[in-house]
KEDRENLO-276597 format. One record per residue (C-alpha): residue in three letters; x, y, z. Coordinates in nm, 4 decimals. Example, Ala and Ser with C-alpha at 12.3 -4.5 7.8 and 13.67 -1.06 7.14 Angstrom:
BEGIN
NODE  aa        u        v        w
NODE ALA   1.2300  -0.4500   0.7800
NODE SER   1.3670  -0.1060   0.7140
//
This chain:
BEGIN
NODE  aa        u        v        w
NODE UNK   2.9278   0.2213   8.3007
NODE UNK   3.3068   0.2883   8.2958
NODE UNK   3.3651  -0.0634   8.1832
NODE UNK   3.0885  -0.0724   7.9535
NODE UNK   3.1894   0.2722   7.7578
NODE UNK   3.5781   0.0697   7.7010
NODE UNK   3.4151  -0.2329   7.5427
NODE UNK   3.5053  -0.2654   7.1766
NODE UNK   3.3003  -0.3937   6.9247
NODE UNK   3.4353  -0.7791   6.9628
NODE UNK   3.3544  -0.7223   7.3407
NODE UNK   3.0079  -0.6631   7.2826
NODE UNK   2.9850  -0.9204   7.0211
NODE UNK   3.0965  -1.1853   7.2788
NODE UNK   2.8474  -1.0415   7.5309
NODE UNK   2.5883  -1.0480   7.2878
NODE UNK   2.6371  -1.3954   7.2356
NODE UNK   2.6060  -1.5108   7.5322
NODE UNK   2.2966  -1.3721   7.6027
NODE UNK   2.2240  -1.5441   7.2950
NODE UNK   2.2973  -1.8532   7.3827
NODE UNK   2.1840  -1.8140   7.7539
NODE UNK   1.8195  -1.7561   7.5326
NODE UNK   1.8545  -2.0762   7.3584
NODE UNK   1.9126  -2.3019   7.6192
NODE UNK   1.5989  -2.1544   7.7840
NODE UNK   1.3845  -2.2147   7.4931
NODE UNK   1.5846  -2.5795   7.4265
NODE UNK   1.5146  -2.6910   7.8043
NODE UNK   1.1250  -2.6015   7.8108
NODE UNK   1.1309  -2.7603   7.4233
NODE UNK   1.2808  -3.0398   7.5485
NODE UNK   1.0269  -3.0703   7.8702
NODE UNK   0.7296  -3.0162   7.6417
NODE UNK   0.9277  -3.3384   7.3905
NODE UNK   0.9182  -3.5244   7.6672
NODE UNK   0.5454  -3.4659   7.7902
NODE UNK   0.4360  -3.5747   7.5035
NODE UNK   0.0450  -3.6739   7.6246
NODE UNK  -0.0296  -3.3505   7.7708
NODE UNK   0.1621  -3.0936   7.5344
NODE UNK   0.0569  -3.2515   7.2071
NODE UNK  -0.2730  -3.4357   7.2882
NODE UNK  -0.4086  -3.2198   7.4909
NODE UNK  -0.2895  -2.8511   7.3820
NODE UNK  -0.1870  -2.9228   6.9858
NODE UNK  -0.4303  -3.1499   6.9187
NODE UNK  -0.6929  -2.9630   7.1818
NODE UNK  -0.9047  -2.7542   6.9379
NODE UNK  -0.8977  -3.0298   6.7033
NODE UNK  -1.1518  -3.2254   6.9624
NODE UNK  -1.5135  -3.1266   7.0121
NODE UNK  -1.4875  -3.1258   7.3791
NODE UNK  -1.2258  -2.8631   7.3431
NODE UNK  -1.2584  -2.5508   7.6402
NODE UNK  -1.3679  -2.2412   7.3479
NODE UNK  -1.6272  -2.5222   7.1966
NODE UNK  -1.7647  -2.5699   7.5496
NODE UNK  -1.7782  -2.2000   7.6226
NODE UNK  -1.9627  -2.1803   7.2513
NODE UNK  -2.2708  -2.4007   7.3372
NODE UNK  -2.3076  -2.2667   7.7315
NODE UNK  -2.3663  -1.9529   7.4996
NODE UNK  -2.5816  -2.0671   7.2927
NODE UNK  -2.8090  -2.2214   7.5754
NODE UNK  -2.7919  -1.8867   7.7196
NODE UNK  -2.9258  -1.6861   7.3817
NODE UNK  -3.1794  -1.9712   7.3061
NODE UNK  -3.0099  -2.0685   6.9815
NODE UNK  -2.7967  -2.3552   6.8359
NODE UNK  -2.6077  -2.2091   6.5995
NODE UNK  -2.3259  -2.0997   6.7798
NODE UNK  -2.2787  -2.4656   6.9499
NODE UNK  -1.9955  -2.6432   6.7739
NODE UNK  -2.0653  -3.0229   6.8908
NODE UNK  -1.8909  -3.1731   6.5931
NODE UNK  -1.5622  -3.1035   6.3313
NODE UNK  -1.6033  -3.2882   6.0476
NODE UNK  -1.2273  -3.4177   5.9862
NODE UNK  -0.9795  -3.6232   6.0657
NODE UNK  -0.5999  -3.5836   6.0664
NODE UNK  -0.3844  -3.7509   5.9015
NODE UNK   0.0395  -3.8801   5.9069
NODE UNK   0.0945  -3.9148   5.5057
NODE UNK   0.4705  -3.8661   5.5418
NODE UNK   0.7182  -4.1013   5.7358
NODE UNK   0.8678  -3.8413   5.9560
NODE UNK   0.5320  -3.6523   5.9892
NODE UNK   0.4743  -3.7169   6.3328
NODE UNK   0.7944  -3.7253   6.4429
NODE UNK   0.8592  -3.3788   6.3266
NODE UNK   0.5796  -3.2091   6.3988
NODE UNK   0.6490  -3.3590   6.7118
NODE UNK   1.0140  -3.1827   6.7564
NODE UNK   0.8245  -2.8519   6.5841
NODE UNK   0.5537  -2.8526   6.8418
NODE UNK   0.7577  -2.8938   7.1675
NODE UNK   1.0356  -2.5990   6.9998
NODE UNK   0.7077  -2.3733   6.9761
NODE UNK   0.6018  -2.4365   7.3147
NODE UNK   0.9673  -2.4092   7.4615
NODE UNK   0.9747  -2.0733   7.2433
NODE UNK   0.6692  -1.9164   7.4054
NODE UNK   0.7487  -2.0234   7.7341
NODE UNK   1.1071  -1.8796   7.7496
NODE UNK   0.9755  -1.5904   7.5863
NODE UNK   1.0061  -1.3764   7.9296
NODE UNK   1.3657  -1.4862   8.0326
NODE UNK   1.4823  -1.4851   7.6308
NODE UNK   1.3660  -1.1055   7.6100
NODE UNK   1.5100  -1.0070   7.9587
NODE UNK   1.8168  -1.1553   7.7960
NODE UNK   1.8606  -0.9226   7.4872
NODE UNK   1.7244  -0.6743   7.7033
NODE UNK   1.9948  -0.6959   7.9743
NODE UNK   2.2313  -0.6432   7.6467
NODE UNK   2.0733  -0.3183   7.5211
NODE UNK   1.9912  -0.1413   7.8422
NODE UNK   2.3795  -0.0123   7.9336
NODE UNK   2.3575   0.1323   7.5322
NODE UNK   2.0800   0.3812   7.6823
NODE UNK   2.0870   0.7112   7.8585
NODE UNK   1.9397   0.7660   8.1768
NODE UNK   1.6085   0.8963   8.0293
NODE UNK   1.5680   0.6454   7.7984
NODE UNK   1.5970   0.3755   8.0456
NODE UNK   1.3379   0.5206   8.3019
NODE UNK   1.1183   0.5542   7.9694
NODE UNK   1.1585   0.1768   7.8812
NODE UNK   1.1348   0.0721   8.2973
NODE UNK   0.9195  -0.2620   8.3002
NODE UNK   0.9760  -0.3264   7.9428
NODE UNK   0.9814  -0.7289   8.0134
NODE UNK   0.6808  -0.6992   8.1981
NODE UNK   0.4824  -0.5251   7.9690
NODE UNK   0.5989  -0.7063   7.6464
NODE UNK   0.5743  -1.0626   7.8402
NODE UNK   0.2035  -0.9305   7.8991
NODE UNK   0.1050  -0.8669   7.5407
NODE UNK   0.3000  -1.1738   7.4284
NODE UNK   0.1152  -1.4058   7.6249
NODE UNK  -0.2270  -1.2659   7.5840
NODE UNK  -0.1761  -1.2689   7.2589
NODE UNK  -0.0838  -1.6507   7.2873
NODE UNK  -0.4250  -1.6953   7.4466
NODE UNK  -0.6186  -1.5088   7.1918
NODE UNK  -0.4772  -1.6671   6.9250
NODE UNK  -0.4707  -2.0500   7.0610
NODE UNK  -0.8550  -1.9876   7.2500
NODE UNK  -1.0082  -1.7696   7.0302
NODE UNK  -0.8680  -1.7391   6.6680
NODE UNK  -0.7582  -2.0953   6.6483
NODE UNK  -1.0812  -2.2825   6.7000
NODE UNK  -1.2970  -2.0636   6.5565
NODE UNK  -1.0797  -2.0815   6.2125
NODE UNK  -1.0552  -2.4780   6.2435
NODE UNK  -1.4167  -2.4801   6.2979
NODE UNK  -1.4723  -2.2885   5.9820
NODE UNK  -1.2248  -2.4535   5.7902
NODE UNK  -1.3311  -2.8267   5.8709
NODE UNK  -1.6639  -2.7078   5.8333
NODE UNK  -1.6090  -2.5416   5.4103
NODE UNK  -1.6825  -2.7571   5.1325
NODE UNK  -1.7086  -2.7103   4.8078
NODE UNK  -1.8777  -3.0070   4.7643
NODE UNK  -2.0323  -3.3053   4.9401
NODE UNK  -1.8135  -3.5918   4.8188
NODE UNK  -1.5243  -3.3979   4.9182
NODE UNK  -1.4181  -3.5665   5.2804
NODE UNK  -1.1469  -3.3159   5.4789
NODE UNK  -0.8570  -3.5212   5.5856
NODE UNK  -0.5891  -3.2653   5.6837
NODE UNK  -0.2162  -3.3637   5.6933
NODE UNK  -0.0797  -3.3020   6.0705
NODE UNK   0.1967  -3.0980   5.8995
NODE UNK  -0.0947  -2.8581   5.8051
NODE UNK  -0.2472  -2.8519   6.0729
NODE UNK   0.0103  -2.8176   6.3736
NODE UNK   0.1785  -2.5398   6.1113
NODE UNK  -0.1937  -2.4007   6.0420
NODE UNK  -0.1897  -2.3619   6.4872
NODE UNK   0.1348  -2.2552   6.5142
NODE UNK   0.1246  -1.9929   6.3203
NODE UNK  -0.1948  -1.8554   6.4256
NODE UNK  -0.1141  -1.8269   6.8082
NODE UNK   0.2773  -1.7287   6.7478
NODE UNK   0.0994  -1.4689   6.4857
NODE UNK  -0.1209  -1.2877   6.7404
NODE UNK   0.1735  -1.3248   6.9926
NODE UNK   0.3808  -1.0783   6.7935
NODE UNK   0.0919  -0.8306   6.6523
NODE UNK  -0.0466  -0.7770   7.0374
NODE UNK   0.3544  -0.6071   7.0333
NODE UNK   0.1491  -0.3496   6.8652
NODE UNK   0.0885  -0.0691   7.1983
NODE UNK   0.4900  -0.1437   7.2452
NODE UNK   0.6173  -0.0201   6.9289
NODE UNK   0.3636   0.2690   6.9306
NODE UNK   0.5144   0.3891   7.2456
NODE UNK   0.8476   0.3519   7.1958
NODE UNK   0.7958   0.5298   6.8591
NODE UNK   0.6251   0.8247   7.0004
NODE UNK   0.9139   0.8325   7.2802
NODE UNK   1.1843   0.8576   6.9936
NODE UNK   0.9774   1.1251   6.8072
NODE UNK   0.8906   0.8849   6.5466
NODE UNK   0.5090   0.8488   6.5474
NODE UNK   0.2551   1.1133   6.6813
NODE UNK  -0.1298   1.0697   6.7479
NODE UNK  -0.2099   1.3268   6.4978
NODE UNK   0.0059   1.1118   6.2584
NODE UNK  -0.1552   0.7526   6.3765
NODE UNK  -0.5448   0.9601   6.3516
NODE UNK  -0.4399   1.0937   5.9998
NODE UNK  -0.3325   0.7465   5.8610
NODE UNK  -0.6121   0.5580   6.0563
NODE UNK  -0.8008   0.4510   5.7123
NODE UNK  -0.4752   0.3532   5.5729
NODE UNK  -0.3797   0.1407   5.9291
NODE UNK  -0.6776  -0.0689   5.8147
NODE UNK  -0.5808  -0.2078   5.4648
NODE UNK  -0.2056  -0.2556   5.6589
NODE UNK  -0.3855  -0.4619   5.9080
NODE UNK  -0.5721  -0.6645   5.6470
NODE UNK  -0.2940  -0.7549   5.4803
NODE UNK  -0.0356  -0.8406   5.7474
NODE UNK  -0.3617  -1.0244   5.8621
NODE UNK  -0.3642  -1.1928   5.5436
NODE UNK   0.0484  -1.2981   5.5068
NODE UNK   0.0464  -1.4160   5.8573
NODE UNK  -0.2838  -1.6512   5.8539
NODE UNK  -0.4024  -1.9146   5.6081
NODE UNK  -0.5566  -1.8424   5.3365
NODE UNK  -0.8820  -1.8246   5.4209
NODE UNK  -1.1089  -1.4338   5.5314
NODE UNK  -1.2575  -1.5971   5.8262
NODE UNK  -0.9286  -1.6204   5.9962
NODE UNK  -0.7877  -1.2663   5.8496
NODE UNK  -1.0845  -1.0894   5.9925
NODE UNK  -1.0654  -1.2495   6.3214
NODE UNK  -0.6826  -1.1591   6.3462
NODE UNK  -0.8359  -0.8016   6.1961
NODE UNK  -1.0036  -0.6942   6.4634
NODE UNK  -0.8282  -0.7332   6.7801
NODE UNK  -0.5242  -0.4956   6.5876
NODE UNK  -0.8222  -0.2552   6.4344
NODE UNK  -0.8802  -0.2584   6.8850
NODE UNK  -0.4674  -0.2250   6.9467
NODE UNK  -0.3963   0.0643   6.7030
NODE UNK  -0.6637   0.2429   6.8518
NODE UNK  -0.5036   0.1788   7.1914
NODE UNK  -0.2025   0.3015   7.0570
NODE UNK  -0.3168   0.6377   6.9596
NODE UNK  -0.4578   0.6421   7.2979
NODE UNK  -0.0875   0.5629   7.4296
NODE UNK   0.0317   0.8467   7.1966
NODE UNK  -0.2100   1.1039   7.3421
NODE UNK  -0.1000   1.0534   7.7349
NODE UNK   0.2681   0.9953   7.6450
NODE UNK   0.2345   1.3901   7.4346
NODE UNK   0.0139   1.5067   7.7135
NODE UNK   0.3102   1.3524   8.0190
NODE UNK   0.5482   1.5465   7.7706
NODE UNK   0.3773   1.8637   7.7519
NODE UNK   0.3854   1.8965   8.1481
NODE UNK   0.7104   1.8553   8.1868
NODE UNK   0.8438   2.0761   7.9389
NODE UNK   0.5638   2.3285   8.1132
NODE UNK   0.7352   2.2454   8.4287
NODE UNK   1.0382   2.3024   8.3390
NODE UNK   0.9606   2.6491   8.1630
//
């Protein structure tokens, strides 16, 4: 602590970058594993909900059998995907593989920056914020699996599946649609940070749960339209997206409640 209190700014700056670049070569090295498995990380997981036989579609008609109905079985996706640019494979390639190095050096990258902040905080804090990488890891990565199982296929499905009219075939440009995937899953990633903002708002004295119950109405045209900037342009997609955060804010007012309550007893205890 003695050490850290004598740093000067271009000490911390240095530190700070090496954590930095500690992160990076994380994310580079799992990118460059993921470049380099190219079969399994773009035909099988990019590509995956792009294919009928895909794990959600599966799940979809085992459903349907089960309720007696056909409707929900997705058996075919009208489309076909397309290269119409040069270096369209190639890049999507490189952006694929970066996405999938990102998400999987998520946990270490975050430890990183966090290993940098923690000395800044008092004792308090610190107990407040214990299993921070944990918890934010968690969310992360269920959010990755929401968004690539869940919101993903479901909005391909109904986006292959709109026409305006007959004649009109869908051939989508792999540019579209590995950016269309990527920023679905990344999307949810971040939101499902939701609980972990709450709580270390409430902690600083930020945010309240009267606050988040009074502004509960207003949380929901927020939610629509971060739903709407961070997914294409289509309502199928923004609702899905919708209504797992309409779930999380509500778990964040819960959060609020038992942090105020955890508060209130120790301030009672120490009266």
């Amino acid at each position: 602590m003695n050490h850290e209190k004598e740093m000067s700014f271009l000490d911390h700056l240095e530190e700070l970058r090496w954590h930095l670049i500690r992160s990076l070569v994380a994310i580079f090295v799992f990118a460059i594993a993921a470049f380099i498995s190219k079969g399994i990380i773009f035909g099988k997981i990019i590509l995956g909900p792009s294919k009928s036989s895909f794990w959600t579609y599966n799940m979809l008609c085992i459903l349907s059998e089960l309720v007696n109905s056909d409707a929900l079985c997705i058996t075919e996706l009208p489309f076909i995907i397309q290269s119409r640019q040069m270096t369209g494979q190639f890049s999507m390639h490189i952006t694929s593989s970066f996405v999938i190095g990102l998400i999987c050096a998520f946990p270490y990258a975050f430890w990183e920056i966090w290993r940098f902040v923690k000395p800044g905080l008092y004792e308090k804090e610190r107990k407040a914020a214990s299993g921070a990488t944990f918890y934010v890891s968690l969310l992360f990565f269920i959010g990755v699996v929401f968004g690539y199982f869940v919101v993903t296929p479901i909005s391909i499905n109904f986006l292959s599946n709109y026409q305006i009219d007959p004649s009109i075939l869908n051939e989508f440009d792999i540019i579209s649609y590995v950016s269309t995937v990527t920023t679905l899953v990344l999307a949810c990633a971040l939101l499902f940070q939701l609980p972990i903002v709450v709580y270390f708002a409430t902690k600083a004295g930020l945010v309240s749960s009267v606050l988040l119950k009074n502004y509960r109405k207003h949380s929901i045209i927020v939610i629509l339209m971060l739903s709407a900037v961070l997914t294409p342009p289509d309502p199928f997609s923004q609702v899905l997206i919708a209504i797992p955060l309409g779930l999380l804010y509500q778990l964040s007012i819960l959060i609020a409640v038992k942090l105020e309550k955890k508060e209130r007893k120790q301030e009672v205890t120490k009266t």
